[in-house]
Structures are given as C-alpha cells and as structure tokens.
C-alpha positions in Angstrom: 4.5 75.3 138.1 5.8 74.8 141.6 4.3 76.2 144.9 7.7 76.4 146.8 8.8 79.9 147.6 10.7 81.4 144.5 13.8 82.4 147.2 17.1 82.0 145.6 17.9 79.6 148.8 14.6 77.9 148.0 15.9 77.4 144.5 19.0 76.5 145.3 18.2 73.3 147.8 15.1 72.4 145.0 17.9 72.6 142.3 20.3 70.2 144.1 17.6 67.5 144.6 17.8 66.9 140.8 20.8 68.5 140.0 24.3 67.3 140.8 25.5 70.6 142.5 22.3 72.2 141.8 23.9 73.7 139.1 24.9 72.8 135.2 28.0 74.6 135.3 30.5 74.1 138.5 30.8 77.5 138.4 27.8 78.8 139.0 27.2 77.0 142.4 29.5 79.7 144.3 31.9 77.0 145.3 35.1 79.4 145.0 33.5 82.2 146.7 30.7 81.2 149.1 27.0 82.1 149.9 24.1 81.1 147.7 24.0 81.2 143.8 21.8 83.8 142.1 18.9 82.6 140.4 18.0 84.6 137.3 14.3 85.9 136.6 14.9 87.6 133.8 17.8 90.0 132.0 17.7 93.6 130.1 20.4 95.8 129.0 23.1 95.6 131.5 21.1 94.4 134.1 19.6 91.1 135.3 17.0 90.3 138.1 16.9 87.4 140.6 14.1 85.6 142.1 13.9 87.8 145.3 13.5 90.6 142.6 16.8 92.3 143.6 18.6 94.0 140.2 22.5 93.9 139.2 24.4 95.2 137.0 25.7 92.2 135.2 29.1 91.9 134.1 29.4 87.9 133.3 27.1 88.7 130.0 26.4 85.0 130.0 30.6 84.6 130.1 30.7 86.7 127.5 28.6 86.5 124.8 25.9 89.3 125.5 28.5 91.9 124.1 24.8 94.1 123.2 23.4 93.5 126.4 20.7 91.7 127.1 17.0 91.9 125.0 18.7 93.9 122.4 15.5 94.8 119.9 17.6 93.7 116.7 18.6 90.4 118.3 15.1 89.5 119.6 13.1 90.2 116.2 16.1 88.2 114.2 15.6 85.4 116.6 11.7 85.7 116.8 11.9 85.3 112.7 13.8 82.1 112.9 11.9 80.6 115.3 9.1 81.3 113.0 10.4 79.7 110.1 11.6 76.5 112.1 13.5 75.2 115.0 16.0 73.0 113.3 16.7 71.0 110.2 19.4 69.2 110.4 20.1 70.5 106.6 21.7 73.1 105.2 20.7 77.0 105.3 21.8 79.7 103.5 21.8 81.6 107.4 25.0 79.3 108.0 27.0 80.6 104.7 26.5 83.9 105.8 27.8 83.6 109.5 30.7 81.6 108.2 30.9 84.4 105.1 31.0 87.3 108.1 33.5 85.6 110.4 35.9 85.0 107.5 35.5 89.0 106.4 36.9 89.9 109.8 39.0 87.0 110.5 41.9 87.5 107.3 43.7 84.0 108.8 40.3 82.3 108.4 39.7 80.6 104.7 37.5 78.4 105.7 35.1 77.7 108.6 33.1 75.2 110.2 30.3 75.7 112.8 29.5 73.7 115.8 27.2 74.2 119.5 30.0 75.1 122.0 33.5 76.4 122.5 34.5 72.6 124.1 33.5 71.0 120.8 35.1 73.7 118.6 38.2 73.4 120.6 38.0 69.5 120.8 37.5 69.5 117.3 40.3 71.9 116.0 42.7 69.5 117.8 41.8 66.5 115.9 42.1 68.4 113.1 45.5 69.3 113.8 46.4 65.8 114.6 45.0 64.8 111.5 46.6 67.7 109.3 50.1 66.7 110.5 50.2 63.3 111.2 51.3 63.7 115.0 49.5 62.8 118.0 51.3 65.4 120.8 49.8 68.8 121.8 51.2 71.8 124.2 48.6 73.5 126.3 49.6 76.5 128.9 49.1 75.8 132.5 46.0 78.2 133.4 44.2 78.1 130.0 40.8 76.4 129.7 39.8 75.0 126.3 36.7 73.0 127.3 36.4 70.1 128.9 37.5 67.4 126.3 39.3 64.6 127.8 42.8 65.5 126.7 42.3 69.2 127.5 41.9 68.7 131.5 45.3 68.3 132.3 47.2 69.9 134.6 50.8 70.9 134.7 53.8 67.7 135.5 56.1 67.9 138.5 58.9 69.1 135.8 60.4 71.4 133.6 58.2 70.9 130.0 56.9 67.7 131.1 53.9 65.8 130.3 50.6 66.2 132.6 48.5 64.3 134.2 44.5 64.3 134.6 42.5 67.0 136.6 39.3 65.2 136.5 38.1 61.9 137.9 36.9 59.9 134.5 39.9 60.9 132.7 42.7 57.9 132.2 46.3 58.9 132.7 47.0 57.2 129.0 44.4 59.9 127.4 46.7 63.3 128.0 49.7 61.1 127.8 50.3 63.2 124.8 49.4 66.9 126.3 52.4 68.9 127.2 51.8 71.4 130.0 53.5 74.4 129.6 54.0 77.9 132.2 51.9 81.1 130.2 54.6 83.4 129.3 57.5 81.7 129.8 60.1 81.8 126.8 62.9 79.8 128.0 60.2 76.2 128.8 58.9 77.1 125.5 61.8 77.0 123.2 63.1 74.0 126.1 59.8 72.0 124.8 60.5 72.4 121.5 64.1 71.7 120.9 63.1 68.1 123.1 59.4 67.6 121.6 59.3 70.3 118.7 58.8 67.1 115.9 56.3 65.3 117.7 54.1 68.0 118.4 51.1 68.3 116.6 49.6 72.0 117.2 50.1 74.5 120.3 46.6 75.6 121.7 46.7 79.0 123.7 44.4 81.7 124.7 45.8 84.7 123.3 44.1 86.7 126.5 43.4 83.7 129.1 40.2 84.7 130.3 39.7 81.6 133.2 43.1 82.6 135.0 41.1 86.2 135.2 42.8 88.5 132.3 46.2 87.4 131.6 47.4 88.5 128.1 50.2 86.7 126.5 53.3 89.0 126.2 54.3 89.7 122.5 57.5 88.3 122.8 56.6 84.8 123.9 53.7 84.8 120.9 56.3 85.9 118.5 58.7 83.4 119.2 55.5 80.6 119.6 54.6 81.3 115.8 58.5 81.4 114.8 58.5 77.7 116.5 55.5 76.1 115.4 56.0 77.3 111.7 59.8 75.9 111.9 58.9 72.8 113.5 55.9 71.9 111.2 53.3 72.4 114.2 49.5 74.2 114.0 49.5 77.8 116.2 45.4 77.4 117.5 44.4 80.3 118.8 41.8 79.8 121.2 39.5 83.2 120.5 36.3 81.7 122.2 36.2 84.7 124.6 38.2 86.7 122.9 36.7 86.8 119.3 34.8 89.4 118.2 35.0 90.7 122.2 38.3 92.7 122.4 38.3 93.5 118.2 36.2 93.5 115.5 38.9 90.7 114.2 39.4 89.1 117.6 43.0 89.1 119.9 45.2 87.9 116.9 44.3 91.1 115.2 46.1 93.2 118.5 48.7 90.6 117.7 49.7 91.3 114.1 49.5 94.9 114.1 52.6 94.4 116.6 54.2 91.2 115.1 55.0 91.7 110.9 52.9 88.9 109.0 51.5 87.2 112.2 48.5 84.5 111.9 47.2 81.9 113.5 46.8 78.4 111.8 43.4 77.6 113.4 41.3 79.8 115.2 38.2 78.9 117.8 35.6 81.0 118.4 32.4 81.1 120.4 30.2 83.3 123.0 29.6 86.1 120.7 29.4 84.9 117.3 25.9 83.3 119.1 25.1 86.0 120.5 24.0 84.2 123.5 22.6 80.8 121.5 24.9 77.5 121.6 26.9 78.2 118.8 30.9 78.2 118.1 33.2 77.6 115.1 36.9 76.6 114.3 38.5 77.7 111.2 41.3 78.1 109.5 43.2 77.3 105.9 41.8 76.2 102.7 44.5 73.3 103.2 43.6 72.5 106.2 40.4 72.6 106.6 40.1 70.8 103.3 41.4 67.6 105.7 37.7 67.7 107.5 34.8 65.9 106.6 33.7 65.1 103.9 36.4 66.4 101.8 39.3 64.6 104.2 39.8 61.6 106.4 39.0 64.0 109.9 35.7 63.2 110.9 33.3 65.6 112.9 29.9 66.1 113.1 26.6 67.3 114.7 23.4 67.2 114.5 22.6 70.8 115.7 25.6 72.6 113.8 24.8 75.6 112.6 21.4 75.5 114.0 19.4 77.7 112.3 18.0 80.0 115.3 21.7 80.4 116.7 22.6 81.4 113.5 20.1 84.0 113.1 21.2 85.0 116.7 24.9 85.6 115.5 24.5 87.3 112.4 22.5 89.7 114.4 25.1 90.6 117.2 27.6 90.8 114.3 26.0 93.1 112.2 25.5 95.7 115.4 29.2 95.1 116.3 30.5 96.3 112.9 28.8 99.8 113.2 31.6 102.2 112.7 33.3 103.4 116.2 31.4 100.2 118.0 34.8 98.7 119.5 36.1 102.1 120.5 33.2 103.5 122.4 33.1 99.7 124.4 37.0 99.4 124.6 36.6 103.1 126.6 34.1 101.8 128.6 35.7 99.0 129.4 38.5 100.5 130.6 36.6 103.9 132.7 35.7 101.0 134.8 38.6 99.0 135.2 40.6 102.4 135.9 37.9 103.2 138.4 38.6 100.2 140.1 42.1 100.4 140.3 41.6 104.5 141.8 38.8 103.3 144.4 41.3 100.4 145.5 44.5 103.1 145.9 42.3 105.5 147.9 41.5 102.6 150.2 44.8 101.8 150.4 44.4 98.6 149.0 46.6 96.7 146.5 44.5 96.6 143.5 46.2 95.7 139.4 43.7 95.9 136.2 43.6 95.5 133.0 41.1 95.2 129.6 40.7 95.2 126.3 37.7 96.0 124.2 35.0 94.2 126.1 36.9 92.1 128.4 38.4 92.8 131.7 40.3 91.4 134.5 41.2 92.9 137.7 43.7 91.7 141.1 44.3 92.1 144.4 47.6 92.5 144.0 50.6 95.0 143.0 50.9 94.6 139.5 49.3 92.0 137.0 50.4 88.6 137.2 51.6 87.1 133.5 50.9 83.1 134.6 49.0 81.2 137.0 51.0 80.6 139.7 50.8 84.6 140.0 47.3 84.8 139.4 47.1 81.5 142.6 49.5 84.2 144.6 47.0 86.9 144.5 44.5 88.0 147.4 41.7 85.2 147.3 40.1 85.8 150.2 40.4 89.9 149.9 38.4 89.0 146.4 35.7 86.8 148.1 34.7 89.5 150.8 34.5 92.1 148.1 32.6 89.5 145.4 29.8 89.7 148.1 29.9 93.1 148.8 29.4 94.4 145.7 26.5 91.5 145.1 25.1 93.4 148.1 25.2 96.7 146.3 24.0 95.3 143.1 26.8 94.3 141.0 27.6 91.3 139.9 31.2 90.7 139.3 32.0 86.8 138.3 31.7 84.0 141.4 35.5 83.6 141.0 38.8 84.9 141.1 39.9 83.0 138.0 37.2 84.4 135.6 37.6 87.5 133.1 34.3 90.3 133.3 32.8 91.7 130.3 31.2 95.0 129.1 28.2 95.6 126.5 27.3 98.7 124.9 24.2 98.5 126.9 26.2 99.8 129.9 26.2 103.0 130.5 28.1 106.2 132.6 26.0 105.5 135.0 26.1 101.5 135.3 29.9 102.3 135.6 29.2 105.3 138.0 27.6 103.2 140.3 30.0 100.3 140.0 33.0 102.5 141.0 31.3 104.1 143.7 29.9 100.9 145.2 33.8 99.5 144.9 34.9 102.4 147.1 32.2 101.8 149.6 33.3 97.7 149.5 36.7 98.3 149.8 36.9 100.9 152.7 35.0 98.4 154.5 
C-alpha cells in the first residue's frame, strides 16, 4: 500500500501519473465543473465517503444502477454466494436463464434476450443486429443522446436540415458514421423530413426514451408516436435505448409510460443496463423471437464475449430485481423522487432564481432555467455557470449532485425524509448565496 497522504488532491495528481486524466471515465475528472474529483472510500445506503472522510449524500448511484442503495444486505449475501461458487466460467449457468427469464416477465416487447458487460456493447450490438435484420446499413440517432461510445455512435449533428454527421472523437474516420443520421430530440417536422428523403435506407432509429446525458429530457409523446408510425411503415427497427431508464423509472422501464399513452406501442429492440447489474458490469439487448433469432449462433449476426452473463453480475441483478418487484416499490421511489425535485424547484423560486425540474421513478433532472428544455440546444442554453457554483456548494454541504450539467441524478429506496430534508435545505442555503 502507498505511503502518500490519502487527500483526494493527493489522489488525484498520483492517479494522473498512471492514468490518462487520472480518471477511467472523462467524467469523473471534474472537467465540466471544476475543482478536484472525489475519491471514494467506501459507500452505504445513500451515502458515500471520500478519502478526507467527508460523507455525501450520493445521488449518481454509480450513474444509476444502485437503485437499493449501496451495501444492500440482500445484494451483498447474493453476491458473496457467487463468488463462492466461482468467478467466471465462460459456460453457461442456469443464473443467466433466470435474469434473462425476469427481464422478459417485465419487459412484454422483449421475446428474447441476450446478455453482455456494458451499456456501449449492448447498444453497439443492437445496431448490428438491426443492420443485419434488415439488410440496410443507415441509422438515425438524436442530437444529445449518448449510446456508448462505439465508433458510429459519436457523432454529432451536420451543418443541415436531417443531414449526415460527422465524428466527435479523434480516432473515429469520417467514412465510419457516414451512415449515422443526426437528428434534433423532439422535433416532428426533421423527423418525418428524414424519413420521406432516407426512410428506405435506414436501418433502425436508436433514442433514449428519457435522455439522461442532456440532463432529463423526455421525448414528447407525439414525436414517439409518430417515430413508431414511421419506422413500422418504412421497414426500420424502433431501439429503445433503456440503459438508464430500465427498470429505474418503471418496473417495465420508459416504454411502459409510453404505451399506457400510445394504443399498442413497443419497441423493436430494447437496451438495458445499470440496474439489471445492480452495480456489476452487466447489460442486455433484446427484442423479437424473429429477430433475435438473426444473432449468433442461430443467424449470420455475430457477437460475442467472454464475460457475458458473468456469473457474479448475474447473481448481483437478479438480486436488485427481486427487491424492485415488491409491491408499491416504484411508487414510494417515484414520490421520493419527486419531494426532492419539487423541493428544488421551491428553494430556487424563494431565492428568486430560475430553477425547471422534472423526474420519473428514480431518475431526475433539474435546470437553471424557466421551463424544461425538450432538445439540446435548450439544455446548451441553460445557466452553466449558475449550475457549477451551486455543483460545489452543495459538495460543500455534503451532497453530491452529478459533476455536470448534462447528466440525469437518481434516487434509491435507501434515501430517506431526511436525506431529502437536508438536500432541500442545503439547496436554499446554496442558492441564496
């Protein structure tokens, strides 16, 4: 073990001798907001602990995935069991029938599923099946959405109406998301533009039905009812990306919200992640008998890995699912959830400051600004630097919002009244300041 003070600045510097960044996620190294990143001790409940020994409340979850909190009993024996028993395999196990048995039990859209380590290979993979399943190589995305960081996901928006993008990383070649259309979140008339020009090319429309990494931006029903009318009469795949959103805002994920207000409405393939691991590298696409039938080794789509339905992660899932199904779960978080995000929004009108929220279930999102925004060039318009001072002075009270204005929050059922409490009150100390 190192002698070097245990400061998080200490950290920090050590971690960027032998990390690019000092980080493994950009994220994380406070770019977007400032200061010094948070090392992490050690986590329970709501609350985690940095090396200093300073305590926050904790609403990143891990990006989502602790929807139990952290250290939840049931979770840690599971997982302790597994262990146990063995590591990996790299074989089958009964463990991965079941999670894939209890995804498609609260998933009715979901036939078939396959597992996989992360949401960027579930998403990555879902695409290629779609390719493969219709025989076309083109693909919409929505300017603002994140799917991962395959190659022909990071693209960002053309200098036109419905055009094509072009690369948002270094490493990426402009002929790779040649065939990745870039549309504006929540805007009808580009849509139904892209399709009448594109509509028989394109192979499958990706979209986060809540876009949790423009903040909290929900998809307006009318724009997703006229999406599935125009994929299903143009022969294109609706993915639904439900890697934050599954099994966070619903016991059956966003496209549950969406088809109690859209007759008949399904996704073709869904993604999930974050939860369904309950904080272990795990994630899954799914969909159709018919189409997932195309995968291998049934079908000519190839995927694979080596860690897939690891057996630990698995035991980790199953766990966090079986305590989200108790009766009444999803209601007690969703009012939770939303005693804070109110809170907020009060504490920021008494201060006189312009402050727009919103949640659902777990999730939430909140914006300097007058009212939500419904695409990213609203989210861009919004108060950054109002959000940075008051990112740091709430980390100086203790809570731990995410390092970035683009980034959702989430809620376990390990917060309590008074978690919240003392979140709302240390928001109208921050903001009067």
């Amino acid at each position: 073990m190192s002698t070097e003070v245990s400061t998080n600045e200490a950290l920090f510097a050590r971690a960027q001798r032998v990390i690019p960044g000092g980080v493994n996620s950009p994220v994380r190294a406070f770019k977007a907001v400032g200061g010094t990143p948070r090392f992490v001790a050690r986590a329970q409940g709501p609350y985690f602990w940095d090396a200093e020994g300073h305590r926050y409340i904790d609403y990143i979850g891990s990006w989502g995935p602790m929807i139990l909190g952290h250290g939840h009993p049931a979770v840690l024996e599971a997982v302790q069991r597994a262990a146990a028993e063995g590591l990996s395999f790299g074989a089958p196990t009964e463990r991965e029938i079941e999670l894939a048995e209890a995804i498609v039990r609260q998933v009715p859209s979901v036939e078939q599923v396959r597992l996989v380590s992360s949401g960027t290979e579930a998403c990555m993979s879902a695409l290629r099946l779609a390719r493969g399943a219709t025989g076309r190589s083109r693909i919409v995305k929505f300017e603002g959405c994140y799917h991962g960081h395959a190659d022909a996901l990071l693209v960002k928006a053309g200098s036109g109406l419905a055009t094509f993008g072009h690369p948002t990383s270094a490493g990426v070649p402009p002929e790779v998301v040649q065939h990745t259309l870039v549309l504006e979140y929540n805007h009808l008339a580009q849509l139904e533009e892209a399709f009448a020009a594109q509509g028989d090319e394109i192979a499958c429309v990706i979209v986060e039905p809540i876009a949790g990494n423009m903040n909290f931006v929900r998809a307006a029903v009318p724009f997703m009812t006229r999406l599935r009318e125009l994929c299903t009469k143009h022969g294109a795949l609706l993915v639904f990306d439900e890697v934050m959103t599954g099994f966070r805002v619903a016991p059956g994920g966003a496209q549950s919200l969406y088809a109690k207000a859209i007759p008949g409405f399904a996704p073709d393939l869904s993604v999930f992640g974050k939860v369904i691991g309950g904080g272990m590298p795990l994630a899954a696409f799914g969909g159709t008998r018919d189409v997932m039938s195309q995968l291998a080794p049934l079908g000519p789509v190839y995927q694979a890995g080596t860690l897939s339905g690891n057996p630990v992660a698995t035991a980790c899932g199953l766990a966090t699912l079986k305590e989200i199904a108790r009766p009444g779960y999803f209601d007690a978080l969703a009012a939770t959830t939303r005693s804070l995000v109110d809170g907020l929004v009060q504490a920021g009108r008494a201060a006189g400051v312009p402050l727009a929220g919103d949640s659902e279930g777990g999730m939430f999102g909140f914006f300097f600004a007058e009212r939500l925004p419904q695409n990213y060039a609203q989210v861009m318009a919004t108060d950054k630097a109002r959000f940075n001072r008051f990112f740091h002075a709430m980390l100086a009270r203790g809570v731990y919002f995410a390092p970035a204005l683009y980034e959702a929050g989430f809620v376990s059922s390990a917060h309590g009244a008074a978690d919240i409490q003392a979140t709302i009150d240390a928001a109208a100390q921050a903001l009067r300041d």
